[in-house]
KEKE-3310 file (N, C-alpha, C; in steps of 0.2 Angstrom, whole numbers, plus 5000, padded with zeros to 4 digits):
npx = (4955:4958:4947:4947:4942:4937:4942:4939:4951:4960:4979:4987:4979:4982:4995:4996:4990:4997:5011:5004:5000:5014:5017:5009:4997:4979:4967:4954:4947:4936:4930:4919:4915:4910:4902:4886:4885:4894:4893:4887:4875:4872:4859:4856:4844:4843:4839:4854:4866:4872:4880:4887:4895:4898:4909:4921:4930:4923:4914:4912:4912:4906:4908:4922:4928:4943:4946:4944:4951:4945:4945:4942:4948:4953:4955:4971:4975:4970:4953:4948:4936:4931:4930)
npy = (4894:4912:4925:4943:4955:4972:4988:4995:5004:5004:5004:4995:4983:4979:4979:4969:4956:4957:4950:4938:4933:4930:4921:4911:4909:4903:4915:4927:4942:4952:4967:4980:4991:4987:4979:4977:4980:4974:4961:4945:4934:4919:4907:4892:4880:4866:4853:4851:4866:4879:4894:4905:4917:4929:4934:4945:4937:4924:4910:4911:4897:4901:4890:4887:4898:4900:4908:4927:4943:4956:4973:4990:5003:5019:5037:5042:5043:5048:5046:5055:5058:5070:5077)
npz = (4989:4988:4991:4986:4992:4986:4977:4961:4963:4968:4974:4980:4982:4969:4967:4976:4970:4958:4966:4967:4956:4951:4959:4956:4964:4968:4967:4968:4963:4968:4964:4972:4968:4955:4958:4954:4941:4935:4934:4937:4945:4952:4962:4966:4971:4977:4986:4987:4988:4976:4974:4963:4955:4943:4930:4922:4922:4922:4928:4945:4958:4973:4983:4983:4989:5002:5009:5014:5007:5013:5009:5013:5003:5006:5008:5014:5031:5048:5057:5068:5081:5091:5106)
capx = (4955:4957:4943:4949:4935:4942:4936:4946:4955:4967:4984:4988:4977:4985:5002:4997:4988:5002:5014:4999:5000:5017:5019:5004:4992:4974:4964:4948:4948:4930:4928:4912:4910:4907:4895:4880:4884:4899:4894:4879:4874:4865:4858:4853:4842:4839:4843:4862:4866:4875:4880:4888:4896:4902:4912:4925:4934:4922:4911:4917:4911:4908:4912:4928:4933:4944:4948:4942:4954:4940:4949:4939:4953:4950:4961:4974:4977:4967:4951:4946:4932:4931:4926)
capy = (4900:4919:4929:4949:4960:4978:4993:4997:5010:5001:5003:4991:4976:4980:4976:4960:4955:4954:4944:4931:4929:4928:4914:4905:4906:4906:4921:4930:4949:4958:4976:4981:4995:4985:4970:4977:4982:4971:4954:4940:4932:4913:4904:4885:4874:4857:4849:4855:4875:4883:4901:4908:4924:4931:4943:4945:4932:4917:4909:4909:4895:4902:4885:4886:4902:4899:4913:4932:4948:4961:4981:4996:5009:5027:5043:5040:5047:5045:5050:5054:5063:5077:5075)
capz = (4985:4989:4988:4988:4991:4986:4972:4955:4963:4976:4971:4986:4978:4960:4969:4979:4963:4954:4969:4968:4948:4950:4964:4953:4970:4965:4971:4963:4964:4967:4964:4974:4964:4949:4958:4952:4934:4928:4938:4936:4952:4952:4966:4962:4979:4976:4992:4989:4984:4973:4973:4957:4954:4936:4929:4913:4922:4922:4935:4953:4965:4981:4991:4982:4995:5008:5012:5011:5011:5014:5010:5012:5002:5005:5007:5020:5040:5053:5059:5074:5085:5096:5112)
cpx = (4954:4952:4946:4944:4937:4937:4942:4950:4958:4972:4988:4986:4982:4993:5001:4993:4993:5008:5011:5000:5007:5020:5013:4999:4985:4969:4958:4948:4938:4930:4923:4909:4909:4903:4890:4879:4891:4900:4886:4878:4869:4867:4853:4853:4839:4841:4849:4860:4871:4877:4888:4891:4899:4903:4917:4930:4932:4917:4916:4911:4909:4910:4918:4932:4935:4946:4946:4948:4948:4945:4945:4945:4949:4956:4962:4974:4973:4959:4950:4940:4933:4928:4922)
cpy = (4906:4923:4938:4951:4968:4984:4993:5002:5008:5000:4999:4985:4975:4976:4969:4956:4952:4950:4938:4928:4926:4922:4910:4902:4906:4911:4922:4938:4949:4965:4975:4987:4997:4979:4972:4978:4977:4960:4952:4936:4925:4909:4898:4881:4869:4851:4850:4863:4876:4890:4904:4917:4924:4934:4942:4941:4924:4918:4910:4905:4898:4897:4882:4889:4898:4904:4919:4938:4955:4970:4984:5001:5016:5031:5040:5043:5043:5049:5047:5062:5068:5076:5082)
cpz = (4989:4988:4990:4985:4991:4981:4966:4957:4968:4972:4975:4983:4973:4962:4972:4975:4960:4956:4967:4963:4947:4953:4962:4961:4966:4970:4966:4966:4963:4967:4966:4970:4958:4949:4955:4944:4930:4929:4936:4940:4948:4957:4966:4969:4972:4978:4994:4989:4981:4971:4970:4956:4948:4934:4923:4913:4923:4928:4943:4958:4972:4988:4989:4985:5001:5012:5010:5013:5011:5012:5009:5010:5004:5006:5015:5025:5044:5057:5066:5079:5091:5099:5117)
residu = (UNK:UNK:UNK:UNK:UNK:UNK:UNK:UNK:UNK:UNK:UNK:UNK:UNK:UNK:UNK:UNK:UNK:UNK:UNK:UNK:UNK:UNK:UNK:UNK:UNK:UNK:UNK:UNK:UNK:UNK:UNK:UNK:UNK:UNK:UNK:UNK:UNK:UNK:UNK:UNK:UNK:UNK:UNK:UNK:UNK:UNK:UNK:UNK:UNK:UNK:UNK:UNK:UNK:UNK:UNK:UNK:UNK:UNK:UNK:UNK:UNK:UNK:UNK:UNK:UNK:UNK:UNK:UNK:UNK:UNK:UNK:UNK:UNK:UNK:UNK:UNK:UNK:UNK:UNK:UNK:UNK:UNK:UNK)
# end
C-alpha cells in the first residue's frame, strides 16, 4: 500500500488521488494538518507490535505501507539565498 503524506490543501494529491481510485491501486492519504485533531493513534507490544493510525477512513496498519509519497506543498518558485 501507498501511504501519501500531504495537507488538505494540495491540488496535486487531489488529482493523483483520483488516477489511484480510478486504476483501483490501494493507497492511504494523510493530511498532517489534521494528525493531531482528526486521527487516533495505538501502539500494541507483546513480543510483536502494532501500530495503528485512524481517521474517517478506518484503521490503517502501518506494516501494511509499502511505500510513502512524502509532499511538502507551499506557494510555488524558488527560493534562494543571498550571498
Amino acid at each position: 500500500m501507498l501511504l501519501i503524506v500531504t495537507n488538505t490543501n494540495d491540488p496535486t494529491t487531489d488529482f493523483v488521488v483520483e488516477k489511484l481510485k480510478a486504476s483501483n491501486k490501494l493507497f492511504r492519504r494523510l493530511d498532517t494538518d489534521q494528525f493531531l485533531t482528526e486521527t487516533t493513534h495505538k501502539i500494541h507490544f507483546d513480543g510483536n507490535y502494532e501500530l495503528l493510525i485512524s481517521d474517517r477512513n478506518g484503521p490503517l496498519d502501518l506494516s501494511t505501507i509499502k511505500s510513502v509519497w512524502y509532499r511538502r506543498p507551499g506557494l510555488g518558485g524558488v527560493v534562494y539565498h543571498r550571498r
